[in-house]
FIMARNU-901820 format. One line per field, with one value per residue (C-alpha): residue in three letters; x, y, z. Coordinates in Angstrom, 3 decimals. Layout:
N
marmi: ALA	... $
xx: X	... $
yy: Y	... $
zz: Z	... $
***
This chain:
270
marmi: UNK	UNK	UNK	UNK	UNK	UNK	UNK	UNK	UNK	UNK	UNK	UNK	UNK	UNK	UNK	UNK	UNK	UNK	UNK	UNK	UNK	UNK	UNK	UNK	UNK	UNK	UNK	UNK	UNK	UNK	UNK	UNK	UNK	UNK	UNK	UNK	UNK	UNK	UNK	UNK	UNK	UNK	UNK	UNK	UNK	UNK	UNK	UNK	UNK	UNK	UNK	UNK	UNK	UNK	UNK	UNK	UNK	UNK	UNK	UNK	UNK	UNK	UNK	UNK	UNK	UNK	UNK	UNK	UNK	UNK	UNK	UNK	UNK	UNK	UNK	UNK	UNK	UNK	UNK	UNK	UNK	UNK	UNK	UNK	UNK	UNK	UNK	UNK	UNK	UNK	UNK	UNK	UNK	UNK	UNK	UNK	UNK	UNK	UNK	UNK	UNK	UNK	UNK	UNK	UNK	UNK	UNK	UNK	UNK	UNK	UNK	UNK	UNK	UNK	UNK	UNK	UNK	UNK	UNK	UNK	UNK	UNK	UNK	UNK	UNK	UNK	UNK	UNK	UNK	UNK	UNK	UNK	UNK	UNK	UNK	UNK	UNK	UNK	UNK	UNK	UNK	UNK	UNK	UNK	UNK	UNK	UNK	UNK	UNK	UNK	UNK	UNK	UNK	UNK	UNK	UNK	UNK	UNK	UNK	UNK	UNK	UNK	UNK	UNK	UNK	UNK	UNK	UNK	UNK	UNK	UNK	UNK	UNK	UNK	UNK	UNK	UNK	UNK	UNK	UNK	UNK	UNK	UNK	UNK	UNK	UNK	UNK	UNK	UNK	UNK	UNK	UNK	UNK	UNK	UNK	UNK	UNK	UNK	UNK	UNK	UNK	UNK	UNK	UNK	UNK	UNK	UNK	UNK	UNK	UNK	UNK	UNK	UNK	UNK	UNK	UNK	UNK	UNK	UNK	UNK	UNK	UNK	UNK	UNK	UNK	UNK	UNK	UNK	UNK	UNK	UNK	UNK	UNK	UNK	UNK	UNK	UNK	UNK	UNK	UNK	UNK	UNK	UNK	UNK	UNK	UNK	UNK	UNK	UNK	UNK	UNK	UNK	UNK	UNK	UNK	UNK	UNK	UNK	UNK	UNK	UNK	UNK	UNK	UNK	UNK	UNK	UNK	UNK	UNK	UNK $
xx: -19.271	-21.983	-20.172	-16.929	-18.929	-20.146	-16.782	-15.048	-18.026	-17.742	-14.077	-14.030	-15.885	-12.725	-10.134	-9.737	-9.924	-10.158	-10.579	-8.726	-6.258	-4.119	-1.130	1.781	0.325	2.029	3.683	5.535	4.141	5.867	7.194	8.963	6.119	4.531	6.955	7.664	3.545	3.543	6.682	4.802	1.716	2.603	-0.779	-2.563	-6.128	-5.292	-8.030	-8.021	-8.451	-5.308	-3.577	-5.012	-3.754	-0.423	0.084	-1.814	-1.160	1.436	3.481	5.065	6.222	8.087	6.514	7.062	3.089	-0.430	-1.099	1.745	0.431	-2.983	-1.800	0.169	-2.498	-4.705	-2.427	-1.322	-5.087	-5.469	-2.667	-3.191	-6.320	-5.385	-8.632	-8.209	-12.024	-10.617	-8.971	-6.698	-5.291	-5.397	-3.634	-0.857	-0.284	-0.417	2.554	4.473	4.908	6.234	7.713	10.125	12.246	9.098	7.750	8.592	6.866	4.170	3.499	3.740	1.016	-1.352	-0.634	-1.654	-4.841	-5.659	-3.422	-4.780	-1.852	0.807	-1.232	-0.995	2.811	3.248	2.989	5.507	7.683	7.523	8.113	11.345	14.078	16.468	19.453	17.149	17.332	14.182	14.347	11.717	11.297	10.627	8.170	6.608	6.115	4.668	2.181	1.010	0.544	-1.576	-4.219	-2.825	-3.322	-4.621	-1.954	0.361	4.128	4.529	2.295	3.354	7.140	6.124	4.177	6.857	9.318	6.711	6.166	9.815	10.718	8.257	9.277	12.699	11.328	10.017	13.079	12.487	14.193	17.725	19.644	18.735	18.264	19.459	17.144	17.947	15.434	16.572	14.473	12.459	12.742	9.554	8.929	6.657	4.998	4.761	3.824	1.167	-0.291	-0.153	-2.412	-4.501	-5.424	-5.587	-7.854	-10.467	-11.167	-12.199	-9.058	-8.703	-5.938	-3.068	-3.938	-3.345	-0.279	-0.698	-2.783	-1.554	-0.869	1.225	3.280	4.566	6.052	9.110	9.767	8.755	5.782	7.918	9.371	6.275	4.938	7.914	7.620	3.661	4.344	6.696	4.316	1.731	4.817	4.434	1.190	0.321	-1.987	-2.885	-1.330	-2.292	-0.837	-1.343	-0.057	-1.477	-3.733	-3.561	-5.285	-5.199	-7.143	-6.675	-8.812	-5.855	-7.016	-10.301	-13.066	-16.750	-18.290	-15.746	-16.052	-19.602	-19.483	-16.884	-19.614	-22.197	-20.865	-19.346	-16.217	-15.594	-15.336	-12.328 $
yy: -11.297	-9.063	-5.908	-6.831	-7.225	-4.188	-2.046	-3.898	-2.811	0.630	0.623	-0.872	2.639	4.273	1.857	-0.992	-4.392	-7.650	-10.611	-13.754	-13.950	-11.148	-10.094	-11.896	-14.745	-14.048	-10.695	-8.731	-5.255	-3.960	-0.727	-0.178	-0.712	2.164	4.072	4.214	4.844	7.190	9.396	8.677	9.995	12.617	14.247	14.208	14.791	11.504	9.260	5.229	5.189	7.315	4.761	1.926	3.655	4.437	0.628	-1.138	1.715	3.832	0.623	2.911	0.119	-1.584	-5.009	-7.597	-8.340	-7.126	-9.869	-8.853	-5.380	-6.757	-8.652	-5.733	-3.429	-6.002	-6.635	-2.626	-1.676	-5.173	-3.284	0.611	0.544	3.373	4.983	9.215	8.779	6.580	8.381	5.631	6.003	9.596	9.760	8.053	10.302	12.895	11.435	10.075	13.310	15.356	12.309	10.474	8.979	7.485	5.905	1.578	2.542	4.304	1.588	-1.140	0.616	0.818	-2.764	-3.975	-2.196	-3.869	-7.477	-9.657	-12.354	-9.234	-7.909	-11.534	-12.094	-8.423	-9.481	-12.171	-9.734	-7.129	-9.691	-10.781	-9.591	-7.644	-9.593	-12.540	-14.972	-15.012	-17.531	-18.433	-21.590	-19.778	-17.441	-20.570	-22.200	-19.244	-18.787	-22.451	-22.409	-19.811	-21.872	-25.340	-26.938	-24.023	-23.496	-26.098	-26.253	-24.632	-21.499	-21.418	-20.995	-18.875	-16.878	-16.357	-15.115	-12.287	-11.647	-11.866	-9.653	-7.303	-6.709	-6.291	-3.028	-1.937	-2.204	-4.649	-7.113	-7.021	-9.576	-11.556	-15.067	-15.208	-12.384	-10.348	-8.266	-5.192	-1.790	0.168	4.016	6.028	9.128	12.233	11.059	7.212	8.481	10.540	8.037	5.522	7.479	8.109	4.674	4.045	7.055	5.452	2.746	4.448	4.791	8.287	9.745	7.837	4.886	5.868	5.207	2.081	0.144	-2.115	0.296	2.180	-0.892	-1.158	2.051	-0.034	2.267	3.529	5.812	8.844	7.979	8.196	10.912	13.231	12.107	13.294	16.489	17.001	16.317	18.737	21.336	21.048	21.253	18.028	16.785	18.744	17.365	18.706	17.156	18.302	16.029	12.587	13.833	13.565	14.784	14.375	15.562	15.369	18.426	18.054	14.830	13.577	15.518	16.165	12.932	11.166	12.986	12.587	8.649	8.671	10.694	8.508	5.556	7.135	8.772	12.004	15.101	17.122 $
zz: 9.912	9.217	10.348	8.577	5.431	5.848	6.161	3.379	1.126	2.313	2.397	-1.102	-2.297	-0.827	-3.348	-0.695	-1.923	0.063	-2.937	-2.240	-4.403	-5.746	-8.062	-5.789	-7.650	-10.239	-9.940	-7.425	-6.595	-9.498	-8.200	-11.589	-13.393	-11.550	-11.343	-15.344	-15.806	-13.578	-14.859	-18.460	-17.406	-14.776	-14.967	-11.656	-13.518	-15.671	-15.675	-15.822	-19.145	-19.485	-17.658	-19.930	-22.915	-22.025	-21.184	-24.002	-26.961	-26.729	-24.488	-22.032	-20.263	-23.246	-23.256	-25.672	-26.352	-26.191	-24.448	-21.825	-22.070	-20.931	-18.564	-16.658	-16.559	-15.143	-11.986	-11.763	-11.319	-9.212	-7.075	-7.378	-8.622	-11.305	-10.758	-9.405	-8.199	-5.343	-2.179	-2.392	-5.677	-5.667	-2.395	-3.747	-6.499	-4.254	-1.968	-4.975	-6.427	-3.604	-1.319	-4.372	-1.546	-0.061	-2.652	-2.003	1.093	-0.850	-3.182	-0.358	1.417	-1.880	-2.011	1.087	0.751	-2.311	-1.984	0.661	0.067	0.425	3.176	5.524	5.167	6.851	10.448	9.396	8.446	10.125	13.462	12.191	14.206	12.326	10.174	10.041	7.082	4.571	2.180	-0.407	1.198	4.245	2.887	1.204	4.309	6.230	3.286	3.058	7.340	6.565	5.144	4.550	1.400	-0.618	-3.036	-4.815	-4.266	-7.317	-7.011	-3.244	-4.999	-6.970	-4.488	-2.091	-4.437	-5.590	-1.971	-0.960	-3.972	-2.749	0.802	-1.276	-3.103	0.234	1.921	4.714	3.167	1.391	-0.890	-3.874	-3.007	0.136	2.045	5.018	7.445	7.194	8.185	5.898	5.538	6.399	4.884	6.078	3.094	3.613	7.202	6.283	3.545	6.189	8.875	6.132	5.834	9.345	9.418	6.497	8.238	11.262	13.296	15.175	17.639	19.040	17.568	14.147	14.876	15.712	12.720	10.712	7.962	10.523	11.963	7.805	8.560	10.469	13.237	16.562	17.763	18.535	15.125	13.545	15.647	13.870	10.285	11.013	12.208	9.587	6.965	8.888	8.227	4.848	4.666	3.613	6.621	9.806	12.940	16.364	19.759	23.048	25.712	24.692	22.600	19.565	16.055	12.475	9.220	6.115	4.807	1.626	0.609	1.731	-0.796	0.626	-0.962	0.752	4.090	4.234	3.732	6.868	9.000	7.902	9.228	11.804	11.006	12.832	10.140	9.257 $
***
């Protein structure tokens, strides 16, 4: 317990988040939403407060209500954070601007890191044979037998069509009410976004392709190992395999505060 408290705090400096609860409480992970504020903005040296003010002043987003203004920025900076001084945020920006086609997968991964509700229905998920039937009574279900009795049956409804809705965006899941497993579409980008993360929490080598964050990617190893190597083409990451070994960097994204946390608790340098 001791050592997991200890990596969420440091992986919390990074933009990870590990609260209870979440925005699929009561949102989806509201990949228009982002998308909108972040064609509004488009200004990778915009701070939070930027943000803030494009949702609550100038009300990019067209909502009805300050309070609804409020209300969205809350659960976009629950889910992106919002913030360029964490790797996580400013990562994404960095993807989401030269990757557009990989963006659901983008914003799924930004999620996870931050949704810990989102981020325990993805083994569910991702298990699920292809052309299989999610329902939100399903999803409910699955969420509830994850710890029984937690939620009511109507925030467990509620819940699991956020959560259903989301896989939707991210393209593992198709249909409107009646939901079918269907595979997402990695990216070089999502690829390379996804070893990152793998890659702050301590993950080197071939089993960056392997973590959690990886395995949202929907496809194989060689699958990934290609999207990664195409990324390293365009100069996005550096990717270096010789036989089975295997190495990445991110001397593009990671800046020296950030590298020198990872050596400190034991992350190999760039």
């Amino acid at each position: 317990m001791v050592v997991t408290l200890e990596k969420n705090t440091r992986l919390s400096k990074f933009g990870f988040r590990f609260n209870r609860g979440g925005a699929h409480l009561s949102r989806t992970m509201m990949l228009e939403d982002l998308s909108n504020l972040l064609e509004y903005i488009n200004d990778p040296n915009a701070d939070k407060t930027d943000y803030l003010s494009a949702i609550k002043e100038d009300n990019c987003l067209g909502k009805r209500s300050g309070k609804t203004r409020e209300l969205t920025n809350r659960h976009l900076v629950s889910l992106y954070s919002l913030d360029t001084t964490d790797i996580l945020f400013r990562s994404l920006l960095f993807f989401w601007h030269r990757d557009p086609a990989g963006r659901p997968l983008l914003a799924l991964l930004c999620a996870c890191a931050r949704d810990s509700i989102l981020c325990a229905t993805a083994p569910f998920i991702l298990n699920l044979p292809e052309g299989s039937v999610v329902t939100q009574e399903v999803m409910a279900a699955h969420i509830d037998d994850m710890e029984p009795g937690r939620f009511s049956s109507a925030t467990l409804k509620s819940t699991a069509q956020n959560v259903n809705a989301t896989w939707t965006q991210s393209g593992h899941l198709q249909g409107r009410v009646r939901k079918i497993r269907t595979p997402a579409i990695p990216t070089p980008g999502s690829a390379a976004y996804a070893l990152l993360l793998g890659y702050l929490t301590g993950t080197r080598g071939p089993a960056l392709f392997k973590t959690d964050y990886a395995r949202l990617l929907d496809c194989s190893f060689d699958r990934a190992i290609e999207l990664a190597r195409e990324a390293s083409h365009r100069g996005w990451i550096v990717f270096k395999q010789v036989g089975d070994i295997i190495e990445v960097v991110f001397p593009t994204l990671i800046n020296g505060q950030e590298l020198a946390q990872l050596r400190h608790t034991g992350g190999s340098g760039e």
